[in-house]
N, C-alpha and C positions, 0 to 999 in steps of 0.2 A: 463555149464549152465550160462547164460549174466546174470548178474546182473541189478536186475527194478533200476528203481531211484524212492529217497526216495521221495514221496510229500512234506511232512514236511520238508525237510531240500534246496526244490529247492523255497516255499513261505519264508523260512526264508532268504534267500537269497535275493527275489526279493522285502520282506520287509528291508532289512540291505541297498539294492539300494537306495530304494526310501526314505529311515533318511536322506542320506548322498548328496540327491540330493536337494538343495535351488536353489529359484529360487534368478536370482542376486536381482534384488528386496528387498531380506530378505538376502541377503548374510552380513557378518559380515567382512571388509577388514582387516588384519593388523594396529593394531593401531597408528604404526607413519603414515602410510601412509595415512590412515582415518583420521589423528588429521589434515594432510598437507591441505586435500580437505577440508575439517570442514572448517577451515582458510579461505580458499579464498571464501567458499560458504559467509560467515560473512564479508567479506572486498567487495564484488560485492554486496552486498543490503544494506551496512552500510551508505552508504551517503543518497540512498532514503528513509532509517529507519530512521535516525533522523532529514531530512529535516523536515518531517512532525509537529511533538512538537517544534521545533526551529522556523516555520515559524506560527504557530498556538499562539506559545505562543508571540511574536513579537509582534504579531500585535494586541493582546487582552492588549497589556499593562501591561504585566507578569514584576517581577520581576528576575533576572538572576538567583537568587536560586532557584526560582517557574522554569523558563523554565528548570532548569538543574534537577528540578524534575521531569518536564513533559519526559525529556528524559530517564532520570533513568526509571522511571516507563514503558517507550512506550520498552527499552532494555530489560527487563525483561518480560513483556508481549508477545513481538516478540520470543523471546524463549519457554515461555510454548505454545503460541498458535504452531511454528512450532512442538514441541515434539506431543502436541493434534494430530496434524494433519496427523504427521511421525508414530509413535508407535501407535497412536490410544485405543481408550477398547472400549468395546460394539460395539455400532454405531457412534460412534463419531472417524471421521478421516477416510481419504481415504488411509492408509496406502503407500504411493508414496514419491518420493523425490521431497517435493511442501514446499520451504523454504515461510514463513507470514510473513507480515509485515502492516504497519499501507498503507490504500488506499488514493492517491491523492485525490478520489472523497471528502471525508471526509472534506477537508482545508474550504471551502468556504461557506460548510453550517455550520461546528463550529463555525467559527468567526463570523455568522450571529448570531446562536443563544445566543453565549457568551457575543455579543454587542448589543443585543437588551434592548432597554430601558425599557422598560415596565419589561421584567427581571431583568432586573442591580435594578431597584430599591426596588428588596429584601434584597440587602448587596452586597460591593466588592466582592462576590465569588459567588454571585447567579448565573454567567454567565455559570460558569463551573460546577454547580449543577446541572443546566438545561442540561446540554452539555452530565454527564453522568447518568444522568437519560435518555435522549434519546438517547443513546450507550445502554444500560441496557436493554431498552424495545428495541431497532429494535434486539439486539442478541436474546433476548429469539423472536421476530416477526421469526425469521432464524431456530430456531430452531422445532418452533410450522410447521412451513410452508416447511421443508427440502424435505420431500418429495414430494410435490407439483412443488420442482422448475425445476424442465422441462418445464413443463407447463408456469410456469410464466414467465421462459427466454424466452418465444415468445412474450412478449413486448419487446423484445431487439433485435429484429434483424440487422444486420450492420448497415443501414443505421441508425439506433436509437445509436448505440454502438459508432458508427463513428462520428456522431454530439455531441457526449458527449463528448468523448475524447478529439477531435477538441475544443471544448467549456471550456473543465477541462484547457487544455494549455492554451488558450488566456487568459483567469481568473488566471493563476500562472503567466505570463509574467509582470506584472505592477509590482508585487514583487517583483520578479526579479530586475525590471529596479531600483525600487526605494532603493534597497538596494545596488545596483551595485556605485549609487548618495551616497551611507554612509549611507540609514537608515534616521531615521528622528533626524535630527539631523540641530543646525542651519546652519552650511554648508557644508550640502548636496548638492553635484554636485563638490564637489571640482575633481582638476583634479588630484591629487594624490589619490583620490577612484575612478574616471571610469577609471584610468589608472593600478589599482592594480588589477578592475574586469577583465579587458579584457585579462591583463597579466594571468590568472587565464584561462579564454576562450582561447585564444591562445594555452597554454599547453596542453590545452583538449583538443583539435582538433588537436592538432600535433601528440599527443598520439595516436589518433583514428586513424589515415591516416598512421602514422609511425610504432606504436605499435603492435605487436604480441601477440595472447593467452593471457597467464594470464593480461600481464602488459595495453592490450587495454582490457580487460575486467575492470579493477580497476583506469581507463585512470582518472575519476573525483576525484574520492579520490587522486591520487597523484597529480592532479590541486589543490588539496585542501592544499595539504602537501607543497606545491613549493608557495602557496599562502601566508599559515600562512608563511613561513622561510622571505619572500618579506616582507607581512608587520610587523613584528620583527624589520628587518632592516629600515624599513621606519618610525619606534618608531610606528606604531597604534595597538600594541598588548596588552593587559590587563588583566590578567591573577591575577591579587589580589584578587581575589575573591577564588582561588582556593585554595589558602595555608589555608583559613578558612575552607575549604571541610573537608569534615570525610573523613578516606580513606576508609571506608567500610561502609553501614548502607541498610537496608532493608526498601520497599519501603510500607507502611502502605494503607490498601484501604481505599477509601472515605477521601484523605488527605486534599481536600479541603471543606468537608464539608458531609453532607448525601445526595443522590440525589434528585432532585427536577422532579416531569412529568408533562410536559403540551404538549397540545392536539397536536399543532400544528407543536415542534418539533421533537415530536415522530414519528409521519408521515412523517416529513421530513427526518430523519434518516434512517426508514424502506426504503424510497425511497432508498437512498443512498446506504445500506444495497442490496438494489436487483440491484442497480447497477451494484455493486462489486462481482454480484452473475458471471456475464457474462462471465469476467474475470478470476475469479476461475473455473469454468464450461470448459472453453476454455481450458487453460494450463492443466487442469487434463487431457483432451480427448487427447494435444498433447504429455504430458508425457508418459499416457497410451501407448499409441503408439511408444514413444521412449523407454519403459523400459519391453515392450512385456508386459502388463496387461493391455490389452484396459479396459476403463471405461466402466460401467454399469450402468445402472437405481439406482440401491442399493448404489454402491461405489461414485454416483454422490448428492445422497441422505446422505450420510455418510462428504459428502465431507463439502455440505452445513451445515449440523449440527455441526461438529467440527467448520466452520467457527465462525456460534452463538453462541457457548458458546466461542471460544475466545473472542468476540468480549463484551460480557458479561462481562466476564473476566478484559478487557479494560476499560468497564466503574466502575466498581471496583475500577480497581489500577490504577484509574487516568489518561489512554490512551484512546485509540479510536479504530474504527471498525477495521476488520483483514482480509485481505486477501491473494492469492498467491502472492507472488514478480514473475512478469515477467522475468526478470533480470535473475532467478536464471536458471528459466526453459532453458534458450538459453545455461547457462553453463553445464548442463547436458548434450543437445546436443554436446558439445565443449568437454568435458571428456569423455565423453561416461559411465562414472559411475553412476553406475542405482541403488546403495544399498540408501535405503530411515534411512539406521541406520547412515549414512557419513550424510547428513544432519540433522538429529537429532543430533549427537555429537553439527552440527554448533547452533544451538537450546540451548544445554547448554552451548555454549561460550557464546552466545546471555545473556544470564541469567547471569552469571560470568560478564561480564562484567558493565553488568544493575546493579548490587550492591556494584560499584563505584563511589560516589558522585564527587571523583574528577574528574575522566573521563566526566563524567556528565558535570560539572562546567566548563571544558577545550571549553568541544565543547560547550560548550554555553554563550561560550567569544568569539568565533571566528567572529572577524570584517567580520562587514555587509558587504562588498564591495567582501570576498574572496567568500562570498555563494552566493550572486547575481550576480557574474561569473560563477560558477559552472550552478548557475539558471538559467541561459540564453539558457545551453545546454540540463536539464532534461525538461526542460518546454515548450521548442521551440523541441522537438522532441516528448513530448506528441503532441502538433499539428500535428505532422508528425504523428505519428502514428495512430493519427486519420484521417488523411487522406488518408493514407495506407488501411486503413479499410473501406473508402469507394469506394474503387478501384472495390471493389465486386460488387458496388450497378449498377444498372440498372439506366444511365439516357439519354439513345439513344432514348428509344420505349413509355419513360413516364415522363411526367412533373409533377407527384405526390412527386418524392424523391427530385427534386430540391426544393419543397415547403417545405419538412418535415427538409431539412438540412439548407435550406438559413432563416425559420424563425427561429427555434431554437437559429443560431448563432445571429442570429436577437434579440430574446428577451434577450435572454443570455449579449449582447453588451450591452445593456441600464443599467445594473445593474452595468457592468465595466465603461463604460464611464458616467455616473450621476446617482450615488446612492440614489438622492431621489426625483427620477423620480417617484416614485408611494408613495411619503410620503403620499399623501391622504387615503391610504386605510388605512384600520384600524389597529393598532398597532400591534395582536397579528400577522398579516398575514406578517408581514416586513422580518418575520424569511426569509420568502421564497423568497422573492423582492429582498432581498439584497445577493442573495446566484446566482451569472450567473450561477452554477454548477444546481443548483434545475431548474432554470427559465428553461434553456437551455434541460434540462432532462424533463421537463413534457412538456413542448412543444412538442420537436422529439416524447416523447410516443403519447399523443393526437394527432398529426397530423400524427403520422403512421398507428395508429387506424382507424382513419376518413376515410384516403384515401386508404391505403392499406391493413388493416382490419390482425387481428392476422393469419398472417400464419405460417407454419413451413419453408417456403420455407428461404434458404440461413444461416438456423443455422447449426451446425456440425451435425452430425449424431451420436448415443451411439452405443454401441455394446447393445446385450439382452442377 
């Protein structure tokens, strides 16, 4: 007589399967080898992570321990926001390997609102009260509005995304040049600074064209490294500020003051804020895709609300808005490692690092002329990429997109090339005048509106 099979012990079975089976997504690697990838996920977004507080604080007229704060705080930041967004709880965080970091968009409307006068004349640090008071209010705007934002990335379609991006470059390029001259300094232009920046550009671009894998992925950081060794040798290195550094200290919120809100840069941040939605929204759908967990309406909803509260977060502890680093997503394609817990680990070096005032202080001695080389190549390939992006757009069958792009960069230009081409209008509005990034961004919205009206046509597609 055959013997039945037990039911019980063939479910127990096909439950013992299904424990042992993670998707790589949630896979857990071997620790040195998960500590190796952590590493380079943190050395490929380190240069664009603290460009941002180094060039922010520069030009607000920060002092070296204030920027080496702003850095400290944005390293530490850049790590909780990736873990938010990696490990996730609740609905907050789209569970993916989607390393955060501070958005270029961000640069040009801070220093608008940090230098506005009508501001400044609360106290030396009203600029940056106001700054994160509208971080504070556009995260929780992200967070109230997360599920909406489908819907609202249809004000962004390429041709809108493309004209910003376009516009975010041209607006970091003057930076660029002027640091590449030494910074403001009385002489500036000497040829021993545009000859140490370009030495710095050279390397980068030798790296890119010569470079392999890891080492052309990290091609700017070691232009940075062969930059500082150059000027060492050429005596411009400064470094006394560092030996006064703590070697450790925790980074306090509201270090420069309690936040301050006013109407008009909260608006402007929210802007900025749904800018950056574009870009997260994107990389998540191409990760999905690269890590087999196409995004969803939910996980795209989830993705946007982790963004808000980091970005909350940021204005806290003295940083700014948070998004995905592009940068990283391309390295995932390049490894092919899909566990979202290998960038989380990168998330707590992010943090470890962030609570080094010397590290801090280091990079925020590094002579103007070795970042305004590096500048030349992240800022001058935002342009490109913004131009990449409007490769999509249709301008054979319709003279609506050449309107929507050539004025943008149009009004955008007036704010870079004569700042106070619109002093006449009324102070509180200056926030926005002086910002090409905002001019440039409601223009392309308004004139895509007008002419081409919110379609869905040319954004990605979600899964349901």
């Amino acid at each position: 007589m055959s013997r039945q099979a037990d039911p019980g012990a063939a479910v127990a079975g096909v439950n013992e399967t299904a424990r042992h089976h993670v998707h790589p997504v949630d896979e857990i690697l071997p620790p040195a080898r998960m500590a190796v990838l952590a590493l380079q996920h943190v050395l490929v977004m380190y240069t664009g992570a603290i460009a941002v507080p180094f060039i922010i604080g520069s030009a607000l007229g920060l002092t070296q321990a204030q920027i080496a704060y702003l850095i400290q705080a944005d390293l530490i930041t850049c790590g909780l926001a990736t873990l938010i967004q990696t490990v996730g709880f609740w609905r907050f965080g789209v569970r993916m390997p989607l390393m955060q970091g501070i958005t270029f968009a961000a640069i040009s409307p801070v220093i608008a609102i940090g230098s506005n006068p009508a501001i400044l004349a609360g106290g030396p640090t009203a600029g940056l009260q106001a700054v994160y008071g509208a971080v504070i209010a556009a995260g929780l705007f992200a967070i109230v509005m997360a599920p909406l934002g489908r819907y609202i990335v249809r004000a962004f379609p390429p041709v809108v995304v493309g004209a910003v991006l376009t516009v975010m470059g041209l607006s970091l390029l003057p930076v660029a040049i002027q640091y590449a001259a030494g910074g403001f300094v009385p002489d500036a232009g000497k040829p021993a600074y545009i000859g140490l920046a370009f030495l710095v550009l050279g390397v980068i671009v030798l790296l890119n064209v010569l470079g392999r894998g890891f080492v052309k992925n990290i091609a700017v950081f070691l232009g940075l490294l062969v930059g500082v060794v150059f000027a060492g040798l050429m005596g411009m290195l400064d470094f006394s500020a560092v030996k006064d550094a703590a070697p450790l200290a925790i980074v306090t919120p509201f270090h420069f003051g309690l936040p301050t809100f006013h109407p008009v840069p909260v608006l402007t941040m929210c802007l900025v804020v749904a800018i950056t939605w574009v870009e997260s929204v994107g990389d998540t759908i191409v990760v999905g895709e690269m890590v087999g967990r196409p995004a969803t309406e939910r996980t795209i909803a989830d993705l946007l609300r982790a963004d808000g509260l980091s970005t909350m977060l940021g204005g806290m502890l003295n940083s700014f808005p948070y998004t995905a680093f592009s940068e990283n997503v391309a390295l995932v394609n390049i490894t092919g490692v899909r566990s979202r817990w290998t960038v989380a680990l990168a998330g707590g070096f992010l943090v470890v690092l962030g609570l080094s005032p010397v590290l801090a202080t280091a990079i925020a001695s590094l002579p103007k002329p070795v970042v305004g080389g590096a500048g030349f190549v992240m800022f001058g390939t935002l342009v490109v990429v913004g131009m990449k992006t409007l490769q999509k757009i249709d301008f054979d069958t319709t003279f609506n997109n050449f309107m929507v792009v050539g004025l943008s960069v149009a009004m955008a230009m007036i704010t870079i090339v004569k700042p106070d081409f619109f002093q006449f209008m009324p102070e509180w509005s200056q926030v926005i005048f002086h910002s090409p990034v905002i001019m440039g961004a409601i223009t392309a919205i308004a004139m895509n509106a007008a002419l081409n009206g919110l379609r869905l046509h040319g954004q990605v597609a979600m899964a349901h």
